[in-house]
C-alpha positions, 0 to 999 in steps of 0.5 A: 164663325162669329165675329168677336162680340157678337151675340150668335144666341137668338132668343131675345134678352128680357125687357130692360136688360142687355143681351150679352155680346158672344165671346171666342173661348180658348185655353189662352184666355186664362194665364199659365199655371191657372186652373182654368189654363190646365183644366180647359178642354181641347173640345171647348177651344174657338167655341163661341158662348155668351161672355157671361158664361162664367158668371156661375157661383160656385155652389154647383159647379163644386160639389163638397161635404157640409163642413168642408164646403163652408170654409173653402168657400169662406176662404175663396170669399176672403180672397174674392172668388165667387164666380167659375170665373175668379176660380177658373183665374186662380193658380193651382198653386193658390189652392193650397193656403186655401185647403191643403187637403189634397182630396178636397183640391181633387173635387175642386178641379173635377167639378170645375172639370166637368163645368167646362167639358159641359160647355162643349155642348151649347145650351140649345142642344141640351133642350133638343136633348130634353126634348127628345131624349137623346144625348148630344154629342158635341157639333163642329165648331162651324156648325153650331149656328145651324142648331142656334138659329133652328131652337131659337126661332122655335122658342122664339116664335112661342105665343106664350111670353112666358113659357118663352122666358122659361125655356131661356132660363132652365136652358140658359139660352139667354146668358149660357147658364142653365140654371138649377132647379132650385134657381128655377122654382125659386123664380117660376114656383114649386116643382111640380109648377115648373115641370108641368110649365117645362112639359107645355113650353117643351111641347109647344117646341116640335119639328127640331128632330133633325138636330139630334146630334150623331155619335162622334164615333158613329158610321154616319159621321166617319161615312158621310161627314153628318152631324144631325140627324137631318143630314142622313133624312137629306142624303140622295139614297137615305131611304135605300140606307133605310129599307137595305140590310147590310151584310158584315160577314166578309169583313176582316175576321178581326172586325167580326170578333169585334162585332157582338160589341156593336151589336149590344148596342143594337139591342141584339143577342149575339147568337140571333146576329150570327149570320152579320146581317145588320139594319143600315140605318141603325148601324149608321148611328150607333156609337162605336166609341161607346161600345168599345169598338177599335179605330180600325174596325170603325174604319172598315165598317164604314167603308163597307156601309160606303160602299153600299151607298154608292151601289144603291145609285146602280138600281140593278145591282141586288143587294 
């Protein structure tokens, strides 16, 4: 954890400007009957982002229809909310006189809803997950300097100053605020300017493979507690995990129902995966949550691919 103030972003802020100090975020920064007191989510609590991470208009973060968008921010303004942050500040109660419409309240609340839950996952992973295109999952609070430091010193040590700049702006590695794409272009040129500049900035960013976030709900994190992907790379029999098969047939027949779930998501027909026979290394990072399957069965499973690994450290054993 990063003391109070403390800046934990690594790029460097542009010539003349201050890089912003780090700020701890918790429910208890907004007060009781708040928007953002009841929107905050359990996900985002301790986390440490830049304290400018609120200083979004509203335009994107609430999205409404022409006409009533005009008056709910006129009225927003008249009462100066501009920012996430003075709208994250608001009682609930203070929506009404602004739009008593209880649909336009609803997708009000969604937007800056899906604002905070999009902080959970800090802006060096969603480069990782451009580059790379893997979602990320959100990473324990105690290790998401691992990944800060690693995206950072890439980005830093571009040659290019600026595809440098770039990548601090469309990510938000700077300030924690990705900035939209017409933000972007606005600044950098038209479209098709700022992609091919987004293609060689990306490019010329590699080696970062291993911070591919895991699925929360996978075996690798229920069996072996990793995070990343480097973490599997770096176990003492991952290439066993690798080369070996494992068979799921003698798993409670509860699980076993539950089984052609999983198997979707390992891209195989149910009637070609009859015999259970499934690729470890797959296995460990398919997202279990994602394809339906129980609690219980996620614990069995894991256990069973545990138990595997702890065989592979006898090289007599067949498996």
């Amino acid at each position: 954890m990063h003391p109070e103030g403390e800046s934990q972003y690594n790029p460097e802020a542009r010539e003349g400007e201050e890089r912003p100090k780090s700020t701890t975020l918790t429910r208890e920064r907004f007060a009781q009957g708040s928007l953002g007191h009841t929107l905050f989510p359990d996900a985002l609590e301790h986390r440490s982002r830049p304290e400018t991470v609120f200083n979004k208009t509203l335009d994107e973060p609430i999205l409404l229809q022409k006409n009533s968008k005009g008056v709910v921010f006129k009225r927003l303004a008249e009462k100066n909310i501009k920012t996430v942050d003075a709208i994250l500040n608001l009682q609930e109660t203070d929506l009404d006189p602004i739009t008593p419409r209880k649909g336009l309240q609803r997708k009000i609340k969604q937007g800056l809803r899906h604002y905070l839950e999009g902080l959970i996952i800090p802006p060096h992973a969603r480069l990782i997950e451009t580059l790379y295109h893997q979602p990320q999952y959100p990473i324990p609070v105690e290790r998401e300097q691992e990944l800060i430091d690693a995206v950072g010193e890439k980005v830093n040590a571009l040659k290019n100053k600026k595809d440098r700049e770039f990548l601090i702006d469309r990510f938000g590695l700077y300030d924690g605020i990705a900035k939209s794409r017409l933000e972007i272009t606005s600044r950098y040129g038209g479209f098709g300017k700022t992609t091919n500049m987004q293609t060689r900035a990306l490019r010329n960013v590699h080696s970062l493979s291993g911070y591919i976030t895991l699925p929360e709900e996978s075996i690798a994190r229920h069996a072996f507690n990793a995070v990343f992907y480097k973490d599997l790379q770096e176990l003492p029999h991952a290439h066993g995990l690798r080369v070996f098969s494992i068979d799921l047939s003698n798993l409670s027949p509860s699980t076993i129902q539950e089984l052609p779930k999983m198997y979707h998501f390992l891209g195989r027909g149910i009637i070609s995966s009859r015999n259970n026979l499934v690729n470890t290394w797959e296995l460990l990072q398919v997202d279990l949550q994602k394809a339906g399957v129980p609690q219980e069965t996620q614990e069995e499973i894991s256990r069973s691919v545990r138990s595997l690994y702890d065989r592979l450290k006898k090289p007599t054993t067949s498996y």
